[in-house]
C-alpha positions in Angstrom: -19.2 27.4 -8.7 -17.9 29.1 -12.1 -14.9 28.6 -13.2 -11.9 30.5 -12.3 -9.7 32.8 -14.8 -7.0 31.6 -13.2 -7.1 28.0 -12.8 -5.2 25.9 -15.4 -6.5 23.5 -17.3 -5.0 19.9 -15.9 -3.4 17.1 -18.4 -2.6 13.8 -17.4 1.3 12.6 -18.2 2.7 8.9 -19.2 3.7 8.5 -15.7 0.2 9.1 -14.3 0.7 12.7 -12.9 -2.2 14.9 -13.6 -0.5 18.2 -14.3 -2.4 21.3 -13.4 -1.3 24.7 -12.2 -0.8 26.0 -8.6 -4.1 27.0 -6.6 -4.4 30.5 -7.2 -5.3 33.3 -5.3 -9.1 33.4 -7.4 -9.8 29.8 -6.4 -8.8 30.6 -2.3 -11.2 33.7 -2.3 -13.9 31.8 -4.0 -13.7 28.5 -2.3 -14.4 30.0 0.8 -17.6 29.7 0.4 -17.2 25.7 0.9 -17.3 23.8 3.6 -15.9 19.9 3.7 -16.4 17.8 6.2 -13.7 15.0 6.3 -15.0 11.6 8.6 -11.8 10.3 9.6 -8.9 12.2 11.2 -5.8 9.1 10.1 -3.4 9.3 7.0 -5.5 9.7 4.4 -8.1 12.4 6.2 -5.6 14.4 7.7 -3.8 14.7 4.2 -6.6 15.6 2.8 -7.0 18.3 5.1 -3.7 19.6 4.3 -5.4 19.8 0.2 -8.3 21.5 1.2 -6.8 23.9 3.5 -4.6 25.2 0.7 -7.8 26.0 -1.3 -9.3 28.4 1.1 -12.2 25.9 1.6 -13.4 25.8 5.5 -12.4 22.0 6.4 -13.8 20.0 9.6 -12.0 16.9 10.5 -14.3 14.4 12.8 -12.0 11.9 14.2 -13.8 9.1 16.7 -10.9 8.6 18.6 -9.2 11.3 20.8 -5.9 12.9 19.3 -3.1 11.3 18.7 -0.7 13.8 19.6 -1.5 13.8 23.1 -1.7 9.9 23.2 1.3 7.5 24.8 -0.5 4.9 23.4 -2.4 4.8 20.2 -4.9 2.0 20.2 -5.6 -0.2 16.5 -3.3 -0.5 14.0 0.9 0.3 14.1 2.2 -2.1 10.9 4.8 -0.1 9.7 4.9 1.9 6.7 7.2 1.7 3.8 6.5 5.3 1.7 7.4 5.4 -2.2 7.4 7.1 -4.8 3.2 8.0 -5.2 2.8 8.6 -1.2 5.9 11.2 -1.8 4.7 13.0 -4.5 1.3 13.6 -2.1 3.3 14.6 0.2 5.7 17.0 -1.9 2.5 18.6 -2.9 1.7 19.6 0.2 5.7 20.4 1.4 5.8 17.4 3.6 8.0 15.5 1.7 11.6 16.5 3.1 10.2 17.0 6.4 9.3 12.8 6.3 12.1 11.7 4.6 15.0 13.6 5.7 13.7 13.9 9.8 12.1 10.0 9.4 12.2 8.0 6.9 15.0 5.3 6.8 15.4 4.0 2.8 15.3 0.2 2.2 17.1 -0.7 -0.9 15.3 -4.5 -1.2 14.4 -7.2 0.2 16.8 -9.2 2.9 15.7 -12.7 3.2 16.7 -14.7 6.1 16.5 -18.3 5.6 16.2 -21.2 8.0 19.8 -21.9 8.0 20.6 -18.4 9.1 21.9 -17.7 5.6 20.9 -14.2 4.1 20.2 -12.8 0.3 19.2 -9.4 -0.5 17.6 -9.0 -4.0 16.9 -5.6 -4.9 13.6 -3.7 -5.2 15.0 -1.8 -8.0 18.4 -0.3 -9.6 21.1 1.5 -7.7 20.3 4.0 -5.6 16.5 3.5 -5.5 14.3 2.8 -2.6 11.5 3.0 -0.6 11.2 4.3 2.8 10.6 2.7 6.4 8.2 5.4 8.0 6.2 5.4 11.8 2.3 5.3 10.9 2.1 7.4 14.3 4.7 10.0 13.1 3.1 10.9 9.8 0.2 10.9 11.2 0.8 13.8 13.8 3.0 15.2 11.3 0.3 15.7 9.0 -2.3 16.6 11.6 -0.1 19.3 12.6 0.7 21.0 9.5 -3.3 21.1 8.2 -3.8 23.5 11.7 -1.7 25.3 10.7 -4.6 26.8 8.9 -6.9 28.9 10.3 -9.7 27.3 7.8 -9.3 24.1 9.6 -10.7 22.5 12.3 -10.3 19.1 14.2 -13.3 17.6 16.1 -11.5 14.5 18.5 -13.5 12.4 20.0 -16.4 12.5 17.5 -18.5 9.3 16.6 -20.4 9.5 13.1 -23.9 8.0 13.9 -25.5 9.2 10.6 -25.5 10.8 7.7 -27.4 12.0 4.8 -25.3 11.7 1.6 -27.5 14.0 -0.4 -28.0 16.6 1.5 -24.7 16.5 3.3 -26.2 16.2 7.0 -24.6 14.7 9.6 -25.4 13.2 13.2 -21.7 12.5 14.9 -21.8 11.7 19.2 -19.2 13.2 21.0 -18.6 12.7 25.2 -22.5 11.6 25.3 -23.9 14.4 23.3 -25.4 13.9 19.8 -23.3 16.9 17.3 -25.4 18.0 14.3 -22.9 19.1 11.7 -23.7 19.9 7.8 -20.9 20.2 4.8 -21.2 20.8 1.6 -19.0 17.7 1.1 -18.5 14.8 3.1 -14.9 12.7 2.2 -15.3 9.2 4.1 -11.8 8.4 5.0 -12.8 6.3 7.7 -10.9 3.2 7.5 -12.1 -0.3 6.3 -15.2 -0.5 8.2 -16.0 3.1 7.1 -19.4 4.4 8.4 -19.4 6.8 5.4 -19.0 3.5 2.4 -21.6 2.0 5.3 -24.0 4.7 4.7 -23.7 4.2 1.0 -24.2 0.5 0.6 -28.4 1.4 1.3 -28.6 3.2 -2.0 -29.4 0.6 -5.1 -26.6 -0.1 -7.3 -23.7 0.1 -5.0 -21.1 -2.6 -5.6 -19.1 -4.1 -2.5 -17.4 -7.4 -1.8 -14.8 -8.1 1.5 -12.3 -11.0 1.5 -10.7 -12.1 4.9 -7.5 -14.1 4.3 -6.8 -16.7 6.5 -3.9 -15.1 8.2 -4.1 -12.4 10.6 -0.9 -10.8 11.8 1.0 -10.1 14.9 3.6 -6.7 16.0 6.5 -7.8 18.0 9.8 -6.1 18.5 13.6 -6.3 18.2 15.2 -4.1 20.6 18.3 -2.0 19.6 21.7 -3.8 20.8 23.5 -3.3 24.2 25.8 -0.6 22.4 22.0 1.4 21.1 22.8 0.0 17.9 20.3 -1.3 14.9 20.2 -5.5 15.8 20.6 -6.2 12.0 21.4 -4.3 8.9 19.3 -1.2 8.7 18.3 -0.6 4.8 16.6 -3.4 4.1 12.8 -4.5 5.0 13.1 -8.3 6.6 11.8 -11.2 5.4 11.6 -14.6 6.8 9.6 -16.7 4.2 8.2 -20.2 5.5 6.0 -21.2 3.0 2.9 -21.3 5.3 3.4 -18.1 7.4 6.1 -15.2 7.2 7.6 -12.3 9.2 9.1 -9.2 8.3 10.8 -6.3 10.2 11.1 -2.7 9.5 13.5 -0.3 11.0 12.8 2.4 13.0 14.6 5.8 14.1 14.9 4.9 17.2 17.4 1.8 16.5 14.2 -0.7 17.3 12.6 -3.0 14.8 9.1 -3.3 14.3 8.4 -6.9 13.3 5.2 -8.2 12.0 4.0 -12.4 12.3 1.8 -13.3 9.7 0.2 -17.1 9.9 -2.8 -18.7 9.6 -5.4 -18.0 12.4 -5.2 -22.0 13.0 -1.1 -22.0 13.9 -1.5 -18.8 16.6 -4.1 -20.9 18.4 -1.8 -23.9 18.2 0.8 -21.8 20.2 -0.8 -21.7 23.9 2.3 -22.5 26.3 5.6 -20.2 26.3 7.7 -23.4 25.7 5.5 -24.0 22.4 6.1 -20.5 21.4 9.8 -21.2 21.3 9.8 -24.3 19.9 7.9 -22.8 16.8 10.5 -19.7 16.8 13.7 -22.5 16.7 12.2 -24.0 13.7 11.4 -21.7 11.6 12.9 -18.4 12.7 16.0 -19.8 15.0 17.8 -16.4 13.9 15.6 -14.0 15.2 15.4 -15.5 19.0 18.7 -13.4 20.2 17.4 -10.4 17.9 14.4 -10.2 20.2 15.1 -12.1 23.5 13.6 -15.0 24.9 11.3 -13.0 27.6 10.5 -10.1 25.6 8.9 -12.7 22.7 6.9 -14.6 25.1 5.6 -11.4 26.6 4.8 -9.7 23.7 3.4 -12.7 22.0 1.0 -13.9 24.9 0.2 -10.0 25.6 -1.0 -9.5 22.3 -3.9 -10.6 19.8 -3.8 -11.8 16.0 -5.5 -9.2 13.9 -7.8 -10.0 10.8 -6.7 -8.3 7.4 -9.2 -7.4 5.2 -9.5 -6.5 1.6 -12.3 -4.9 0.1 -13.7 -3.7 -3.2 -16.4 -1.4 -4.1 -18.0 1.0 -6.2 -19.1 3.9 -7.0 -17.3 6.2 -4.8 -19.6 8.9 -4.6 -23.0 10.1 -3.9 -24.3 13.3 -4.3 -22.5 14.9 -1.9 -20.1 12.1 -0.6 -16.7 10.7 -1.6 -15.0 7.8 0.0 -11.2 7.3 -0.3 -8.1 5.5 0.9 -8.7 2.4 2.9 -12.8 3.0 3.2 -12.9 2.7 -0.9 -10.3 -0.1 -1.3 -8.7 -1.6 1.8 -6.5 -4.4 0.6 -3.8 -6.7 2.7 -0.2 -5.0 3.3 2.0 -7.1 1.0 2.5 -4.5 -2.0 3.7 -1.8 0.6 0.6 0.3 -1.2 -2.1 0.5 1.2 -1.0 4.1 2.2 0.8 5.2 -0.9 -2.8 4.6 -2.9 -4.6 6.7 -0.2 -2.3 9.5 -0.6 -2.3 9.0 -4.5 -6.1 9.4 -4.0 -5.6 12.9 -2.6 -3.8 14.1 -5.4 -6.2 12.7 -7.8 -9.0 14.6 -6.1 -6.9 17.6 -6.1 -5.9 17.2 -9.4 -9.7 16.8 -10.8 -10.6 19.4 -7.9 -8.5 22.2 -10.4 -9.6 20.7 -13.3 -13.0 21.1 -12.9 -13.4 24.6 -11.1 -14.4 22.6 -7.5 -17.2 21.9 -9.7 -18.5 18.9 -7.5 -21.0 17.3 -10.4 -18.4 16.7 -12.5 -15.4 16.0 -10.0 -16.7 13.3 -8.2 -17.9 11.0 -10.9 -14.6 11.5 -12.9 -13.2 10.4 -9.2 -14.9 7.1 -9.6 -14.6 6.7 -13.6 -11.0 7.0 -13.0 -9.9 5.5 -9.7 -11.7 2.8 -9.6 -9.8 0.3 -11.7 -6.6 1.4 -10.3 -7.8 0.3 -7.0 -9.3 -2.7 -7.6 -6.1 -3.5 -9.8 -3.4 -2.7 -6.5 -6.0 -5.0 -4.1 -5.2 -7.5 -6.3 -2.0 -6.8 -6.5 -1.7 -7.3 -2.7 -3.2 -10.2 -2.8 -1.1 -11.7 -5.3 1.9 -10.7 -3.1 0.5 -11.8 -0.3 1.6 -15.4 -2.2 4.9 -14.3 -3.6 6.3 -12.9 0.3 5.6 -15.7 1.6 6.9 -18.5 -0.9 7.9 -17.2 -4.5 11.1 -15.3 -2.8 12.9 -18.3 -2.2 12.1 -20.2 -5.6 14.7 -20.4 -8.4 12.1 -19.1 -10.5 11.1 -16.5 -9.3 15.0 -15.1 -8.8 15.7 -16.1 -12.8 12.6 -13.6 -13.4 13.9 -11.0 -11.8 16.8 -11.1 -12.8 15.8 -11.4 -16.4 13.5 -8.5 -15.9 16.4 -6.9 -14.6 18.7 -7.2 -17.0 16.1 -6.2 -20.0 15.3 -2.9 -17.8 19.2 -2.4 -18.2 19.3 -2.2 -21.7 15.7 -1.1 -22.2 14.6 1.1 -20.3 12.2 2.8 -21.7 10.2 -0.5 -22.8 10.8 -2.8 -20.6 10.3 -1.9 -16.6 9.5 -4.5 -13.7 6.3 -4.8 -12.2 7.4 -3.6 -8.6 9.4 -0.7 -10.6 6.1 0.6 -12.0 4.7 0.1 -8.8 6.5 1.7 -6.6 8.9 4.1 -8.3 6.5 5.9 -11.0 3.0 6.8 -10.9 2.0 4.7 -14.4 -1.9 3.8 -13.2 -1.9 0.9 -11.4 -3.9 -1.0 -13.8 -1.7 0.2 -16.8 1.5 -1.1 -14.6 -0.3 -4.7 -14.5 -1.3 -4.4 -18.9 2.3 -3.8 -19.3 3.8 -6.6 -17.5 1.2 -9.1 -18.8 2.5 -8.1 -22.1 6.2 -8.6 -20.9 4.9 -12.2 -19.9 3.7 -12.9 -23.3 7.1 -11.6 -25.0 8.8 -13.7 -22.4 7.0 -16.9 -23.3 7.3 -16.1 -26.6 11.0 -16.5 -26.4 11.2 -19.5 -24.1 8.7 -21.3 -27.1 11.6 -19.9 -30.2 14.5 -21.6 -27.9 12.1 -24.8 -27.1 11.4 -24.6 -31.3 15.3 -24.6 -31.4 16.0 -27.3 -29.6 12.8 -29.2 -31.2 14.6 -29.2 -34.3 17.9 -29.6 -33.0 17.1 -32.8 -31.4 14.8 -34.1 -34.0 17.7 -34.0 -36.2 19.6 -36.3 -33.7 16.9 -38.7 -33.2 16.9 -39.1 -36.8 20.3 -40.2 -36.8 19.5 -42.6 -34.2 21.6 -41.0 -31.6 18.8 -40.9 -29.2 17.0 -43.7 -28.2 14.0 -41.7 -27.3 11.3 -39.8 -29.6 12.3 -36.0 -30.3 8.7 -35.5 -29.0 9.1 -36.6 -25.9 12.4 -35.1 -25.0 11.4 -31.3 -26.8 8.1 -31.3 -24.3 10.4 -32.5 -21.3 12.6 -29.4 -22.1 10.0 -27.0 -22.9 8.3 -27.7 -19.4 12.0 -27.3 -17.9 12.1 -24.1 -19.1 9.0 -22.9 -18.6 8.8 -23.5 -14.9 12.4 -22.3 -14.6 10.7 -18.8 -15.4 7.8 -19.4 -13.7 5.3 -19.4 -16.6 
């Protein structure tokens, strides 16, 4: 397609936005001519549709399961969602963003940990005022669903099974109620979860990278009711933590004064629990507090109605094919300790929309700028999650770990512009993920850098003592005694 008269040229900022001008009027007309086929009606495809409906292009959404909206149960997954500051701006884009927040969203200014003596902390994700948001996945979902028909351009296909599909010529075989659907596009957007049919298509061509890692813990959705008077069961704008080393749980509020709570342990301790009285003797160890939140007979029902789930994370590249992209958790599904899982997928719609402008919905050269720059980005917030996955469940409670944030804290205080936490960058700018990680391993290095001038300081400090003979032992052994002190005390 040619380009556009209208269409502005798109920059990228410091903070990661790609900065182009509005869809005009030229590009609606002309894009009309397109038809995109989106495999995968969930967060990620049905905000997608939303993008693409703005452009004029005609958009199908295939969604294997029925919809939602009509649902009173919703099969899979129903983790909670915390929304910041990238998932927002996809959804300002689209004008979602003060319908979620201000109808939904519940803010959670940090972290509450509950430890085994019942005593609580909070540390803060960030400074005053800012936070992330407690969202139902169900609710955006519909939300989002709703708004892209809206459209006339768009249409949703429920119930729709993708069998096959030809990522060159844009051909697809889907089975609906029994009947085999032909359907053609002139792109096909995978956003079809972790065990994507689209990326599963793509893994027969040569040259296409993959890798999955299973953790050893799968995870668990209870509840904590709302109390006898409707009210929240615990203080409202903070997301939950119990660390136990081992295993962990969290809860997130909801609008409706519940609490959904998530168990994370190994595989190995949910088959240990087999007998209700087992179930509460592991609850009065390690989460004693949380028994009244829930209720004796509501946790042994939910826990002995329900199943562990796996949690995968997975890698791969490229994205595209001639005429296929995959994005969101179908491109890089990663564990849910970073809070980014949904935040990246909807940061991947604005990147496409972004390059979409830039390049005149020229598809040759959108798609592999998609994958040239997304991919590290991605691959850098798995990781990410997986490191998390570490410091949720153990780092929280460790002097440590608090002295670091703290010092990071403080140095973000009176340098702001230099000095930024890791979890700031993260979740309250859009710096590229893997720029975010450069920066904070260069904050590490100016870190130990001053812990090694304080240990020089006290080298020479008490070799001058031991000269003096006021220490019976060598300066050497007591400066590398000291220097370890201090270096674990920061965590390095």
């Amino acid at each position: 397609m040619g380009p556009q008269k209208s269409a502005e040229v798109s920059r990228i900022t410091e903070d990661g936005d790609m900065m182009g001008g509005d869809v005009s009027d030229d590009l609606i007309i002309a894009s009309g001519e397109r038809k995109v086929a989106i495999v995968g009606g969930g967060l990620v495809g049905a905000l997608n549709a939303c993008y693409l409906a703005r452009r004029g292009v005609e958009v199908h959404v295939y969604e294997y399961r029925g919809d939602i909206r009509q649902m009173e149960h919703v099969p899979g997954r129903s983790i909670n969602l915390a929304l910041s500051h990238r998932g927002r701006s996809a959804l300002a884009r689209v004008g979602l963003e003060d319908l979620v927040i201000q109808q939904h969203g519940i803010p959670m200014y940090g972290r509450m940990i509950h430890a085994t003596d019942g005593r609580k902390k909070v540390i803060p994700y960030g400074k005053a005022g800012q936070c992330i948001y407690s969202v139902g996945r169900r609710y955006l979902n519909e939300t989002m669903l709703s708004e892209a028909e809206t459209h006339p351009n768009v249409h949703l296909h429920f119930n729709h099974k993708l069998l096959h599909s030809d990522l060159k010529t844009g051909h697809m075989v889907f089975e609906s109620n029994g009947q085999e659907v032909q359907a053609d596009a002139d792109l096909i957007l995978g956003c079809d979860g972790a065990y994507s049919a689209v990326r599963r298509q793509m893994m027969k061509a040569p040259r296409f990278n993959y890798s999955q890692t299973y953790i050893p813990h799968g995870y668990m959705e209870l509840c904590i009711p709302p109390t006898a008077t409707g009210q929240f069961a615990m203080e409202p704008n903070y997301l939950h933590i119990w660390p136990r080393g081992e295993f962990m749980m969290i809860a997130l509020p909801n609008q409706d004064r519940t609490w959904t709570v998530t168990l994370f342990m190994p595989f190995a301790v949910f088959d240990r629990i087999t007998t209700p009285d087992e179930l509460l003797e592991f609850f009065r160890e390690n989460y004693r507090d949380a028994i009244p939140l829930i209720g004796e007979e509501k946790l042994i029902k939910d826990f002995f109605s329900n199943r562990a789930s796996p949690l995968v994370s997975v890698k791969c590249s490229p994205y595209h094919s001639p005429k296929a992209l995959i994005m969101g958790d179908a491109a890089h599904a990663m564990v849910p300790f970073y809070g980014q899982g949904m935040n990246a997928g909807f940061e991947d719609c604005l990147l496409l929309d972004d390059l979409l402008t830039k390049h005149d919905m020229d598809l040759e050269r959108v798609l592999p700028e998609y994958t040239e720059v997304r991919n590290p980005d991605a691959e850098a917030i798995c990781d990410l999650a997986m490191y998390n996955y570490v410091e949720m469940r153990h780092l929280v409670n460790s002097r440590a770990f608090l002295m670091r944030k703290a010092l990071d804290s403080f140095l973000h205080t009176f340098f702001p512009n230099s000095w930024t936490p890791l979890y700031s960058m993260v979740s309250f700018t859009r710096v590229r993920y893997h720029q975010a990680i450069a920066h904070k391993e260069r904050q590490d290095k100016i870190v130990f850098g001053g812990v090694m001038t304080l240990a020089a300081a006290l080298a020479a400090g008490v070799a001058y003592l031991a000269q003096r003979g006021d220490l019976w032992r060598s300066a050497t052994e007591v400066v590398n005694e000291q220097a370890r002190l201090a270096l674990s005390r920061l965590g390095l």
